[in-house]
N, C-alpha and C positions, 0 to 999 in steps of 0.2 A: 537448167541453170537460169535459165529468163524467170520464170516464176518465183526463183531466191532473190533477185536481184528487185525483181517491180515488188515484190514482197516489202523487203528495202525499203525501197523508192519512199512507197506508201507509210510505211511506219512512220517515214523521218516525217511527211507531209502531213501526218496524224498531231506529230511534235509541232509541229510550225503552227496549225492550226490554233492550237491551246494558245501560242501566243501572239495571234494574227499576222502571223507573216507572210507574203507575199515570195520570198526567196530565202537560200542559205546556203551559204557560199563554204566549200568542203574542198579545201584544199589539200596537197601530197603530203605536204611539211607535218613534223612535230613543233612541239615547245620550242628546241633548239635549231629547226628552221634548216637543216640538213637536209641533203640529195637524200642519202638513205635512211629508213625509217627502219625501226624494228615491228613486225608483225603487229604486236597488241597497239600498236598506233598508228597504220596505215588504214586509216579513215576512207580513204580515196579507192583502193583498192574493195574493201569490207563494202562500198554502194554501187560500182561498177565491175569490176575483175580485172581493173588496169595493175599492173604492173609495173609499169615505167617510172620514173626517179623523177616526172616531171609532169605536172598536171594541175584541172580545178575542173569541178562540177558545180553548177552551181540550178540547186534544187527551186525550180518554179511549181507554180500550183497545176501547170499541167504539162510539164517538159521538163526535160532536166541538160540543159550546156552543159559539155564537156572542152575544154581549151586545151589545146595541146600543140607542142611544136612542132617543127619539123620533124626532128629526130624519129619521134613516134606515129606520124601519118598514117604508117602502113600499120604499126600496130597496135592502136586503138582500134583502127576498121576489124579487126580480127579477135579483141579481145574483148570488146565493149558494144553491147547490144544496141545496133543504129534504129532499133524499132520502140526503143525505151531510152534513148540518148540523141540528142542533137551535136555535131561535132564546130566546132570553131579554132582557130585559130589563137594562139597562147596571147599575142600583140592585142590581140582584139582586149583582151582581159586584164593584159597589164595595163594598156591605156583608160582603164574604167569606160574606155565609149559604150562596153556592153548597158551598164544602167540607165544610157537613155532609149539603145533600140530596142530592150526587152521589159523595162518596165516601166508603169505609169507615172506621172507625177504624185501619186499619194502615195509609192509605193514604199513597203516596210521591210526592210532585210536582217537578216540576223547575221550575226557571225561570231567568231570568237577570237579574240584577240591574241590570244597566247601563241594561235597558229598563223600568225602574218608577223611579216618586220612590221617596225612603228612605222619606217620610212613610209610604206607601200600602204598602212593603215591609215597615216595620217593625210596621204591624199585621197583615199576612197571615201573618208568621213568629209569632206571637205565638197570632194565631188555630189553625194548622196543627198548631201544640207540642198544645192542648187532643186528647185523647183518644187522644194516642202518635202521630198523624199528624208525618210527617216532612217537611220542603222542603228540595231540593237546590238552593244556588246553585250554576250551572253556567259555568265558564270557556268552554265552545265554545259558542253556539247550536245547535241541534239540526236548525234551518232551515237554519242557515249550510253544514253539514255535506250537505246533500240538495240544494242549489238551486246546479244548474251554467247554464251560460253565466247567467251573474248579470253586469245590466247593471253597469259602469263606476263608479266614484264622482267623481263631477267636480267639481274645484276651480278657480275662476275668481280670478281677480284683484281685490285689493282694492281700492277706491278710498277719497279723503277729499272728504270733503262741506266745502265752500266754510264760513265762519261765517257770510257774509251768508243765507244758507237757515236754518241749526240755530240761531244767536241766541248763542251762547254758546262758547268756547274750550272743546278737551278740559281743559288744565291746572283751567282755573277748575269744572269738571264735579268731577275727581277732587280736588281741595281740597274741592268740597262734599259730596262723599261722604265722606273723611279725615276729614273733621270730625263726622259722624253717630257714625262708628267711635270716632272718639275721648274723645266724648260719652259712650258706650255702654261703653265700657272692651275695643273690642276690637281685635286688632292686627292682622289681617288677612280680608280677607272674601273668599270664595268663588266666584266668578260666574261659572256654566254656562247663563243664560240668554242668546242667542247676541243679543235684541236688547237686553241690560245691554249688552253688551261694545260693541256697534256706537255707543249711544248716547253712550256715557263714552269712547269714542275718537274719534268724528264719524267712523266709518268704515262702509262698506256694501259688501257684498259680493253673493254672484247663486249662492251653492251650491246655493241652494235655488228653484224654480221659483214668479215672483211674489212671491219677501221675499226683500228684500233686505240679507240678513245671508250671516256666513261661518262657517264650524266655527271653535269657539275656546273655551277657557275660559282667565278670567282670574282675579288676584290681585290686590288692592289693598290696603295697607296704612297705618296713620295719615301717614304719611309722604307719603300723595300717589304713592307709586311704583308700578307697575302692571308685573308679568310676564305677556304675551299667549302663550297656547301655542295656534299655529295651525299652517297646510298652511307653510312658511317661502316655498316657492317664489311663493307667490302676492304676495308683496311686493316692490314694489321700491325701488332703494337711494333713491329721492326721497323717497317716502312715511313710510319707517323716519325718514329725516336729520330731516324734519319736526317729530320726538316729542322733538329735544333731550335732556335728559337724563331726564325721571320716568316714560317708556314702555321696557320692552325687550320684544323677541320671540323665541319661545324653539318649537322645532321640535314636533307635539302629541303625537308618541311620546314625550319625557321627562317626561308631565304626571306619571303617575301613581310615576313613580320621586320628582320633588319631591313628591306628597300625603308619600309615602310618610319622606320626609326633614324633614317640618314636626313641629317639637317644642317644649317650653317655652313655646307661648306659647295664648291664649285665639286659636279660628277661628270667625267666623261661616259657619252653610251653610241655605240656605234648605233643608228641607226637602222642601215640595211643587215644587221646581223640579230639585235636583242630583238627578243620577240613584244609586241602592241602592251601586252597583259604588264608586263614587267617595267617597260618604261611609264606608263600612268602612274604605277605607283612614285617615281619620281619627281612627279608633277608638283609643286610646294610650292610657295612662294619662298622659303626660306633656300633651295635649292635652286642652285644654280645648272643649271643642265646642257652641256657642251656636246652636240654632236659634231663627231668625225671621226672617220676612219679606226679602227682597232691599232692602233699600233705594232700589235704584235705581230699581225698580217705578214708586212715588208721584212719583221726580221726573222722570219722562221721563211718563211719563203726563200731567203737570200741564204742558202747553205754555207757553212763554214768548213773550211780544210778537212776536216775530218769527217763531215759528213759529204764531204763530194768523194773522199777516198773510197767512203764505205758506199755511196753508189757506185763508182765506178766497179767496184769489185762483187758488190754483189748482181748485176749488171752483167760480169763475165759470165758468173756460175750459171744467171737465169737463163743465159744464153746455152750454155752447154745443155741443159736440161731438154731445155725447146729445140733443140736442133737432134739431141737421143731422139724428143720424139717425133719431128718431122721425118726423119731418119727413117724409127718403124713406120710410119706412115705410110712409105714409100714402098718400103717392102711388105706390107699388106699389100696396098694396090697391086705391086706387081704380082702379085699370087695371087690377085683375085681373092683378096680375104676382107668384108666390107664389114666395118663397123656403124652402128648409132651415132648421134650427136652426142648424146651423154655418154657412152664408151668411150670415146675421144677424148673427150673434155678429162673424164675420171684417167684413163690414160697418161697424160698430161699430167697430171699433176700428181701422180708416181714418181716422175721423173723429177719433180722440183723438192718433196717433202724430205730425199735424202739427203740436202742438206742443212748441214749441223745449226743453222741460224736462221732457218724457215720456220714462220711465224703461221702463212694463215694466206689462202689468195689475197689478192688489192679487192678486190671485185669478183661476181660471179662470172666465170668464163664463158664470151664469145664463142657458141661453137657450133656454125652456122652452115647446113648445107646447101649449096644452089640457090633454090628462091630465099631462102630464108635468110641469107645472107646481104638481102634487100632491107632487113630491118636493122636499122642503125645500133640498135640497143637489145637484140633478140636472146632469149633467155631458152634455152631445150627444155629447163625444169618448168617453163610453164606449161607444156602445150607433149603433145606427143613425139619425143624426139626420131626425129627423122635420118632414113639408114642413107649411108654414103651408097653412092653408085659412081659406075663407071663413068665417063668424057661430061665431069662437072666439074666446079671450083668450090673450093671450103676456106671461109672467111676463118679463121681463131685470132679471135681478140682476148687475151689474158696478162695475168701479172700477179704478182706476189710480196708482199710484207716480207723481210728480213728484218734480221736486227740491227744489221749495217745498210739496211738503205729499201726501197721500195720499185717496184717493174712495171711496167705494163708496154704490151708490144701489138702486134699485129699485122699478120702474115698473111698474103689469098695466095691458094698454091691448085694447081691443076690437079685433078683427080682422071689419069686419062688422058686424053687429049683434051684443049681448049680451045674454042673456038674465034675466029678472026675476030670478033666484035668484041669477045672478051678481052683477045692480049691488045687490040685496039685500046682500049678503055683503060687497061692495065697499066700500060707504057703511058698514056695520057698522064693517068695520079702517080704514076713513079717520078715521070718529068716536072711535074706538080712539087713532090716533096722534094728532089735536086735542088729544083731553085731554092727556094725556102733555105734548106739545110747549109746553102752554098754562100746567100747571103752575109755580107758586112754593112752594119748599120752604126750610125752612131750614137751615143748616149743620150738618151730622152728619148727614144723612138718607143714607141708603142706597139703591141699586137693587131689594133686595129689597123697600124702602118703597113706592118709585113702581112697582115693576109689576103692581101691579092697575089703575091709571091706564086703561093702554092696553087692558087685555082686559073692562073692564068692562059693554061694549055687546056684546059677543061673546056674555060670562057668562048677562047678561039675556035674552039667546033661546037659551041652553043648547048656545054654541058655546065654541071655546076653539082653539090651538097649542100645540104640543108643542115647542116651542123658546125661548130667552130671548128676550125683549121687544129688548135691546138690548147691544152690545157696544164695549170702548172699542176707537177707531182711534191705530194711533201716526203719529208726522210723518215720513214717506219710509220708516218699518218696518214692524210687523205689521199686517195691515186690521184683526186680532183680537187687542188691547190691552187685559193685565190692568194692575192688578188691577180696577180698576172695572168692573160690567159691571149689566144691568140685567134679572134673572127672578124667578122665584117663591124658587128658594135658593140658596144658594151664592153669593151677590152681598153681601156685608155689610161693603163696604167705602164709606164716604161720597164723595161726591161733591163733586168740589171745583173751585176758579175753575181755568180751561185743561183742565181735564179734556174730550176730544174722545169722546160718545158717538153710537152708534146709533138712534134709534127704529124699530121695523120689526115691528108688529104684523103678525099675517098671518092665513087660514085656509086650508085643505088639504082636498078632499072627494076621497077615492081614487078613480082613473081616470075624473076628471073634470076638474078645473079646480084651479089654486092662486092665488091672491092675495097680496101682500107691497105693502107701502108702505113705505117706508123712508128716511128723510133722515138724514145729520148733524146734530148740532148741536155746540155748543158752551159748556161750563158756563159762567154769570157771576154777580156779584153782582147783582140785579133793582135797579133804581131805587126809592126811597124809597117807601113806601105813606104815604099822608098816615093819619097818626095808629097806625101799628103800632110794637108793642113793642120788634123784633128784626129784623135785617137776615136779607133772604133771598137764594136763589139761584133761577136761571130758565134756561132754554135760547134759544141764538142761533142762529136757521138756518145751517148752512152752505151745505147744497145747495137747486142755484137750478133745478128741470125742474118744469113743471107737472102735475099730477095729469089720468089721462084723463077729462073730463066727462060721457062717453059712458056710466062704471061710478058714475057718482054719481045720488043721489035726492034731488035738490033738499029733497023735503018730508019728508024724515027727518033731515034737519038742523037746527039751532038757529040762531036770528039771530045767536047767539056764533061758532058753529060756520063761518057762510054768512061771516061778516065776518073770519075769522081767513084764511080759503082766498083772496076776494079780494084779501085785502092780500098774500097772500102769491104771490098770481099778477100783483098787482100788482107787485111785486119782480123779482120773475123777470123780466118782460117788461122795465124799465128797466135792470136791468144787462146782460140776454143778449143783446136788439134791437141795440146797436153792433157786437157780436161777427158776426153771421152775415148770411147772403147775403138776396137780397130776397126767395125762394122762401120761405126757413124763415122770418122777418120776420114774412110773412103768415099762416102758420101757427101761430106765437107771438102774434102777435095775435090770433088767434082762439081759441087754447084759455085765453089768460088773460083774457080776458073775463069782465065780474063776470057770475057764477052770476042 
């Protein structure tokens, strides 16, 4: 695999050459600047073997940077050849300080615009000018040029989501957008985020492995009208007839010829979302060009009545499913019958497909044994999946797409007996996610407010995670829904009623054990405090599986703490007990038994 990879390496450096480049910057992202990529556009992957939703290599003439987060520490070192890669730190890369400690002052970089935001482009052009350093936007990729038999790009067929699911008409969607615009004095807005377009259309598509959206960028202007530039094949004539007259769809090869024909009038473009390549073309004197935020963001993020019902409920089901299969889990173990990572994982999700409005996982399943469970984002399909054994722990991080709403959960449960330092660590992030979960904050607080909440029992015995606290979920779209989201930075967006987030505190000890607890909840207004000032906000459980009691410490818990876990295993067993069979019944009655 080393000799594929420096094979690589070399090719691209063969490409740079021809146009005396000094570096070339290869980042995770496609065009539309998404966590996940499909195959025949995972650039990043196709020169290293990385796998992870988050990265940048950036190819020198004799080294090649790799930046990466925390999340991935442990698995870059294991996926990505440290004898043909240098590894850095992702901050190092976003701060652009790398182009003064790695290249000279004449130096020439290449890149490609389509694969960075403007935001992020338009400060590395700016940083590069300082000391005569030069950046080449480049019309070809340089990967694109070296990487043959290159998987397929596949386009699926669109479909339209029902209203009784989404709560709302597209038309009355695009009036309440028209109207922000019109407010705002602008006459046309932008929209390259591929789950705006799905949301403001009620449409969903499967381009992409686990989200369900479709390549597209669209146009909406005060008017309410919307031009869709998609794959045109993947429509058909029912779905088009449907949009009457204020939707058209228009083929995605003539996008850039209309950027390029838009004049006279004021254009919103989000920034941190449209990709470099596409706002230049903007660029006019005769155009007025307004960055900020996506509008659509805040209101598909903020669920309405109907789409918090259909989480709640689908929410129940995902719960009976995963506790079926915790359930057999258990009863393997106790007979001494050990499965693989991917037997598990494939397991699992037996139990989710039989029902009637199961769409597709959120994500590739979590399903992590002992060390491996150290890697924050660990995938079995990469690597050789590894057999459970006896007196370990198994992390499963999963979730699933319905048509009423979307999951993601995360459980670490004993396989065996566990060991003092693990229900140590364990109770630590349970007590971690209590707080948090137990929290009343009020209106304008932010994510980056509340996430000391969760890591503050970690802090006190001088532990900690390298990842956010918590992430927002959208309804039938991304599992990983901005702009709300809940870490140390980058989170400074308030939280608001419908807003659907993550808690999922966790700790990681390298080739050893990982832990994650993780629920949904649901933001609300909290009920009256007898005699307080100001009305607050609180979170609503969504997800209903019980917590393993086998990783918990009774006596490091608080009587707050002891009586939050009961009621809340009290819960679980009274919604999920009519769902499942008499085996798992007994088994749910037994692990929600008060503490």
């Amino acid at each position: 695999m080393k000799s594929q990879y420096n094979y690589r390496i070399q090719a691209v450096r063969n490409e740079m050459a021809k146009l005396d480049l000094d570096a070339f910057v290869v980042p995770h992202e496609d065009e539309y600047l998404l966590e996940e990529v499909s195959d025949c556009n995972n650039r990043l992957k196709w020169i290293s073997g990385f796998t992870g939703t988050a990265g940048v290599a950036v190819v020198l003439k004799d080294d090649v940077i790799f930046f990466v987060d925390g999340r991935y520490s442990v698995q870059v070192t294991r996926q990505v050849d440290g004898e043909l890669f240098s590894f850095e730190s992702m901050a190092v890369f976003e701060s652009n300080s790398w182009i003064d400690s790695l290249l000279p002052p004449s130096a020439k970089i290449g890149i490609d615009p389509s694969l960075h935001s403007f935001d992020w482009f338009s400060k590395f052009i700016s940083k590069v000018a300082i000391e005569g350093r030069k950046s080449l936007p480049l019309k070809n990729n340089l990967i694109d040029l070296c990487w043959t038999n290159r998987p397929t790009k596949i386009s699926t067929n669109v479909k339209l989501i029902d209203e009784k699911y989404c709560g709302k008409s597209s038309i009355t969607k695009c009036k309440e957008v028209a109207g922000i615009l019109s407010k705002a004095g602008v006459d046309r807005l932008i929209i390259t985020n591929l789950e705006s377009t799905c949301w403001l259309l009620n449409l969903r598509g499967s381009d992409i492995s686990c989200l369900p959206v479709f390549y597209s960028t669209s146009i909406i202007d005060q008017n309410a009208e919307v031009i869709c530039f998609l794959d045109l094949t993947t429509l058909d004539k029912k779905l088009k007839s449907s949009f009457k007259h204020n939707v058209s769809f228009k083929c995605i090869t003539q996008l850039d010829e209309y950027l390029l024909s838009i004049s006279n009038c004021v254009t919103q473009i989000d920034p941190k979302v449209i990709n470099a390549h596409m706002a230049r073309l903007l660029q006019k004197p005769d155009v007025n060009v307004i960055q900020s935020s996506d509008p659509i963001g805040l209101l598909k993020a903020q669920k309405n009545p109907i789409e918090i019902t259909g989480m709640k409920a689908c929410h129940i089901r995902d719960g009976a499913a995963l506790i079926n299969f915790l359930s057999w889990l258990d009863l393997q173990v106790r007979e001494q019958t050990f499965y693989d990572e991917a037997q598990l994982a494939d397991k699992l999700e037996t139990f989710r497909t039989v029902d009637e409005l199961y769409q597709e996982p959120s994500f590739d399943t979590v399903s992590a044994v002992g060390s491996n469970g150290a890697m924050c984002h660990y995938n079995h399909k990469d690597t050789t999946a590894k057999l459970m054994t006896n007196n370990t722990i198994y992390l499963v991080d999963s979730g699933a797409h319905y048509l009423d709403g979307t999951t993601d959960v995360t459980r670490t449960v004993a396989i065996g007996k566990a060991t003092k330092e693990q229900i140590k660590m364990a109770t630590l992030v349970l007590k971690g996610h209590i707080s948090l979960a137990t929290i009343r904050f009020p209106f304008g607080t932010t994510g980056q407010q509340l996430d000391a909440f969760a890591r503050q029992h970690l802090w006190q015995k001088g532990y900690d995670y390298e990842h956010g606290t918590g992430h927002g979920v959208g309804h039938y779209l991304n599992v990983h829904e901005g702009p709300q989201r809940i870490a140390k930075a980058n989170s400074n967006v308030a939280l608001l009623p419908g807003m659907v987030v993550s808690i999922e505190p966790g700790y990681y000890r390298q080739d050893e054990f990982g832990i994650r607890h993780e629920n949904l909840y649901v933001v609300k207004e909290s009920l009256n405090i007898n005699g307080s000032d100001i009305n607050m906000l609180c979170f609503e459980v969504l997800t209903h599986v019980p917590f393993d009691r086998r990783l918990i410490d009774k006596a490091e818990l608080t009587k707050c703490e002891i009586e939050w876990l009961d009621t809340y295993h009290e819960m679980v067993y009274r919604l999920i007990s009519p769902l499942i069979d008499t085996r798992s019944n007994a088994w749910l009655l037994k692990e929600t038994t008060a503490l």
